[in-house]
C-alpha positions in Angstrom: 0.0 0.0 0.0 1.4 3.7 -0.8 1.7 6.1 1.7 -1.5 8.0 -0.1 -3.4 5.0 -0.5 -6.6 4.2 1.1 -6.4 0.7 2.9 -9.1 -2.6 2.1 -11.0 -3.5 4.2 -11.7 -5.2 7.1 -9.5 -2.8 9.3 -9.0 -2.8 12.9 -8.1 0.9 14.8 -6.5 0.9 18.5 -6.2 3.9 20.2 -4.7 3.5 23.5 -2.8 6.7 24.3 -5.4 9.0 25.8 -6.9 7.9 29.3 -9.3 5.4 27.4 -8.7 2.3 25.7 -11.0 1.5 23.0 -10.9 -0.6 19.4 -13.0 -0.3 16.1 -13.7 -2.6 13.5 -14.4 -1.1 10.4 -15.9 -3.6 7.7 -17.3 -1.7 5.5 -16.5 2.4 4.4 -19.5 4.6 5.4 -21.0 2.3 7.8 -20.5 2.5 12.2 -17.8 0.2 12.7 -18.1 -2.7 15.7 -16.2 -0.4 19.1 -15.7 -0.5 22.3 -14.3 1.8 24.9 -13.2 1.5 28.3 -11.9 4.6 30.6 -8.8 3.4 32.4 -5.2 5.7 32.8 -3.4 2.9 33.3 -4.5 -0.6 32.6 -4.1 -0.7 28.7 -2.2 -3.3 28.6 -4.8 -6.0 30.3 -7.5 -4.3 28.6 -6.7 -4.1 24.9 -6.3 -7.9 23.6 -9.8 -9.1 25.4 -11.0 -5.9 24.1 -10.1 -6.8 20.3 -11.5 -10.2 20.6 -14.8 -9.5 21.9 -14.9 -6.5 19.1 -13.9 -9.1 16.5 -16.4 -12.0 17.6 -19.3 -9.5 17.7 -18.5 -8.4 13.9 -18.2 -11.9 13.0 -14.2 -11.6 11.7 -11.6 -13.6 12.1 -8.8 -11.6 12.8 -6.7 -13.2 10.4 -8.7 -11.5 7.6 -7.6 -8.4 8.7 -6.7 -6.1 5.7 -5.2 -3.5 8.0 -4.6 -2.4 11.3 -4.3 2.0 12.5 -3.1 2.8 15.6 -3.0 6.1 17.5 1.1 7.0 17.8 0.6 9.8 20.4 1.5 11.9 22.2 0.0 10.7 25.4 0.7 8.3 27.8 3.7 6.4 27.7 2.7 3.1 28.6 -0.4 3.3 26.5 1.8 4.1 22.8 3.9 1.7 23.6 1.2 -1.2 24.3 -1.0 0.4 21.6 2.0 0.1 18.9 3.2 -3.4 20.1 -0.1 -5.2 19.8 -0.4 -3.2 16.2 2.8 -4.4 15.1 3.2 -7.9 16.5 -0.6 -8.3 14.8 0.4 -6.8 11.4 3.5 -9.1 11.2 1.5 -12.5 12.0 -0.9 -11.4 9.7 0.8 -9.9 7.0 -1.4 -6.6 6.3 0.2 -3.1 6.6 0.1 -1.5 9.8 -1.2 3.0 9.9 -0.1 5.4 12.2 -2.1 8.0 13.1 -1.5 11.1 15.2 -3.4 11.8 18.6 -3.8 15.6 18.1 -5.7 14.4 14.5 -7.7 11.6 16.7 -8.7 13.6 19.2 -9.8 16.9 16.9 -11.6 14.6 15.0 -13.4 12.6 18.0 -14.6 16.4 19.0 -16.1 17.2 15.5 -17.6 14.5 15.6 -19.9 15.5 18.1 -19.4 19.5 18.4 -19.7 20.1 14.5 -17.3 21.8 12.6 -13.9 23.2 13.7 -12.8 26.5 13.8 -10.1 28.3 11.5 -7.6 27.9 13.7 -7.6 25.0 16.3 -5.2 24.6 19.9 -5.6 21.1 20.3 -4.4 19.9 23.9 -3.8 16.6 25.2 -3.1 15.1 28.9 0.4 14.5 29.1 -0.5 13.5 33.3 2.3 16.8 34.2 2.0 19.8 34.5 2.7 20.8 30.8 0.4 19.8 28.3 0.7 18.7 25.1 -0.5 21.2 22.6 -0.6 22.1 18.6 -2.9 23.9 16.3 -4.5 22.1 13.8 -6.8 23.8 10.8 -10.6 22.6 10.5 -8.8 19.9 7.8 -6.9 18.8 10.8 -3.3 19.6 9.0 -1.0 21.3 11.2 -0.2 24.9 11.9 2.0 24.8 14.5 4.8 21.8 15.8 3.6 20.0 18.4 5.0 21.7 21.8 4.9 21.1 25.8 2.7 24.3 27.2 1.4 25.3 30.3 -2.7 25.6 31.1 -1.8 29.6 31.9 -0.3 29.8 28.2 -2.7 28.5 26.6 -5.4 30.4 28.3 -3.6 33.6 27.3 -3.1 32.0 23.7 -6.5 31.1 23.1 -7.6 34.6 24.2 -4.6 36.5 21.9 -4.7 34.6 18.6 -8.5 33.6 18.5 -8.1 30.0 18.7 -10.7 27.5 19.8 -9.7 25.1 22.4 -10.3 21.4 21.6 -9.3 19.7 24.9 -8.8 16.0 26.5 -11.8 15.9 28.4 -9.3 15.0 31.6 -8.1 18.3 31.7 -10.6 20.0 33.7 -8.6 22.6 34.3 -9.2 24.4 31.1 -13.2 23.8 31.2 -13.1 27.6 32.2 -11.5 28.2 28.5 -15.3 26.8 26.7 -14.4 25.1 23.6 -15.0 21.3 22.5 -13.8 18.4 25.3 -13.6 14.7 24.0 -12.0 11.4 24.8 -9.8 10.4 21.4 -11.2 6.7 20.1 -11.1 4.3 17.9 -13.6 5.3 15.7 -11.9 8.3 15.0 -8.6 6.6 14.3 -10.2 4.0 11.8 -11.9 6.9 10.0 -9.1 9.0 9.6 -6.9 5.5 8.3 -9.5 5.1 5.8 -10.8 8.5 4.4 -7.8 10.5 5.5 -4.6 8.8 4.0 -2.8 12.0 3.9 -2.7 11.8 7.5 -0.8 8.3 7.6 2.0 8.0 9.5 4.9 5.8 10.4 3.9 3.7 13.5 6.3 4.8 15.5 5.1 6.5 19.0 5.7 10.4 19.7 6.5 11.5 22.7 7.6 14.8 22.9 9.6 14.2 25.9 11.7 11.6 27.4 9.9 9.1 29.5 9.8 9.4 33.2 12.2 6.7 34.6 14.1 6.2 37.6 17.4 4.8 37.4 18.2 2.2 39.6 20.9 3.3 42.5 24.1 2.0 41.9 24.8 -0.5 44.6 27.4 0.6 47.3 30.5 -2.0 47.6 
């Protein structure tokens, strides 16, 4: 499949870098997909494969059929990309279909519109990054870019939603910028697994973004 290609048909989506895990099953273009979502910050990694089972039995596919798999590549949560991108993978490989990234800003703007209508001009998308600066970029209403993706503060981004008109589309963890108005959603699957199939200018590697380095303690040397 080219990078500009639209993929066949079954295709799975995973999205577990927000603070939800959910899967779609998209069988045919158009039509709902099978889903299921679960809120959870940290248990991805138990959730997801019982998660894409169930999904699959209810939609009556054998996973082997599988045309293609998309999965969210962040930013978010560590441990969610990295489960998120390993189950992708290791699932592409044994069944031999190509594997879609797709980026969590995108997933999330378009999760929002799906319910709050049409975006604005000029869009701060902001996702949980679980510190204290946020993960942030400004996307048009055709969900390109504007802006490289950035660590911000919540005081900077009230102050830049205010200078440069821009309307907020937010994680809907972040409570603390429900003061700001603007659209609040939970990135899913349904989103990815629409943008992988009528949105192929927004494929991506599937390799995880993280913005930052990830949050590990070294173990303490040990004294003689």
């Amino acid at each position: 499949m080219s990078a500009t290609a639209a993929p066949a048909l079954p295709l799975l989506a995973i999205e577990t870098a927000g603070s939800a895990c959910s899967v779609a099953l998209q069988m045919v273009a158009g039509q709902p997909p099978a889903h299921e979502i679960m809120a959870t910050s940290h248990g991805h990694a138990t959730a997801l494969a019982p998660m894409i089972a169930r999904v699959a039995r209810a939609a009556g596919v054998e996973l082997k059929a599988l045309k293609a798999i998309a999965v969210s590549c962040g930013p978010g949560g560590f441990t969610g990309i990295r489960v998120g991108l390993a189950t992708a993978r290791a699932m592409a490989l044994a069944i031999g279909c190509p594997i879609i990234g797709i980026g969590s800003f995108e997933a999330l703007a378009a999760t929002a519109a799906r319910s709050g209508g049409r975006l604005a001009p000029r869009n701060l998308v902001v996702l949980d990054s679980r510190r204290d600066e946020l993960f942030a970029v400004e996307l048009g209403p055709d969900l390109q870019s504007l802006s490289s993706p950035e660590l911000i503060d919540a005081d900077a981004i009230a102050g830049r939603c205010r200078s440069r008109s821009l309307a907020l589309i937010a994680d809907a963890e972040l409570t603390q910028l429900a003061a700001l108005g603007g659209l609040t959603a939970n990135a899913d699957a349904i989103a990815v697994a629409a943008l992988a199939v009528t949105r192929p200018d927004l494929h991506r590697a599937a390799d995880p973004i993280y913005l930052r380095p990830p949050d590990i303690s070294q173990p303490r040397p040990r004294t003689p």
